[in-house]
N, C-alpha and C positions, 0 to 999 in steps of 0.2 A: 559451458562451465557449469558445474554443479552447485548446490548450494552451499553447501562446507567451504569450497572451492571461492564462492563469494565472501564469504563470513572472515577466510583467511588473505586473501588477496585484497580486503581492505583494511587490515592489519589489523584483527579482532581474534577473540579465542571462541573458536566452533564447540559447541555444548551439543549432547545430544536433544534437546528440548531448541533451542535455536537451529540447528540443523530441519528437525522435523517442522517446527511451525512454519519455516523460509519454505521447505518443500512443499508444505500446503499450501503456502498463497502462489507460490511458482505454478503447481499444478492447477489453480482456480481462471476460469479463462472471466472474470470479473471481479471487484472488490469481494469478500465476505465479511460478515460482522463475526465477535468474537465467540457468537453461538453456533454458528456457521462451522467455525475452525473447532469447536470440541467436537460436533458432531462428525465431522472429516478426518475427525484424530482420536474416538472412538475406540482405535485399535490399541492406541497408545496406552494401557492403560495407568502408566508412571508418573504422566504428566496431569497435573490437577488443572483446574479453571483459574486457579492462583497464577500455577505456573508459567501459564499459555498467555495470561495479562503483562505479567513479568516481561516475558519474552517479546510481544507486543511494542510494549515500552523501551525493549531495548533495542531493537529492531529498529523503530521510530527512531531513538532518539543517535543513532549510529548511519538514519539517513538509506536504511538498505529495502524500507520500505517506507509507504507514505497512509496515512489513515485522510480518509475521506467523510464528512461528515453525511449521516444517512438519514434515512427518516425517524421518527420519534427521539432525535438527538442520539441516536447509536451509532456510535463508530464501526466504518469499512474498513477492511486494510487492506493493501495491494502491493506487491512486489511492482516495482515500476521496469518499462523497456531499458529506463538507463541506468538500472542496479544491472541488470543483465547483458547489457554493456560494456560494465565497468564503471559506467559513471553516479556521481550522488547528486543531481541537481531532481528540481522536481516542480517543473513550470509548466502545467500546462491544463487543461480546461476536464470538468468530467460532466458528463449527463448522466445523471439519474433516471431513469425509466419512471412515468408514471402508473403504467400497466404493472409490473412482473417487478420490478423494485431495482431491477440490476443496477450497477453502477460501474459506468467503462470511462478510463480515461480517453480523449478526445488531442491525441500526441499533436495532432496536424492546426491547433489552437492554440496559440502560445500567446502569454499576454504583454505584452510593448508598453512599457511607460518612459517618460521622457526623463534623460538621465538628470537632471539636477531634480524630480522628485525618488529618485534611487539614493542619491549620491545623498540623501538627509539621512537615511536606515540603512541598519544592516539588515538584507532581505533574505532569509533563508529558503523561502520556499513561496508559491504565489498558488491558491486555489480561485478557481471560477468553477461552478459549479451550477452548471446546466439541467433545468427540470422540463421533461419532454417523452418522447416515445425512441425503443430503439430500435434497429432496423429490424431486429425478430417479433415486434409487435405493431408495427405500422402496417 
């Protein structure tokens, strides 16, 4: 499934600016920060650093992608496996690289709490965020 293909199949209206920023974290094989995404989008020359935050935020806030929190308090974003699934949930653990900075979710970590402390919140989403080495740097 493409990403327009996602944007509309979770009943959203595809923008050319939401198209293209989806297709760059689709194509990012780790999180990138929002500096990241200008310079990977470079070519676009339409789209401002406004409008790439814009898209960011709606992105997030429509669940088709997930921001990770990075070093110097800078936000990652990351198309998740299960936006490209189909699905919006977004539970599961990231390492951050000490070395090289990458940031990869870790799908195979998923975090279990016991359901009467669920059952007090609405949980939208659960980060654990692992600081360590990844396997291109160990």
């Amino acid at each position: 499934m493409n990403t327009e293909e996602l944007i509309t199949t979770a009943g959203l209206k595809p923008t050319r600016a939401r198209i293209a920023v989806l297709s760059t974290l689709a194509e990012a094989s780790s999180a990138i920060s929002h500096s990241e995404i200008l310079v990977r989008m470079s070519h676009h020359k339409e789209f401002d650093r406004v409008t790439i935050y814009r898209v960011l935020d709606w992105l997030t806030e429509h669940h088709l992608i997930h921001k990770i929190s990075g070093d110097n308090r800078a936000w990652k974003f990351q198309i998740s496996q299960n936006t490209l699934a189909g699905q919006h949930t977004h539970q599961h653990a990231h390492l951050q690289c000490s070395a090289c900075g990458k940031v990869i979710c870790i799908h195979e970590l998923e975090p279990h709490f016991p359901s009467k402390i669920l059952a007090k919140y609405h949980v939208e989403s659960i980060d654990i965020n692992i600081k360590g080495l990844c396997p291109d740097c160990i």
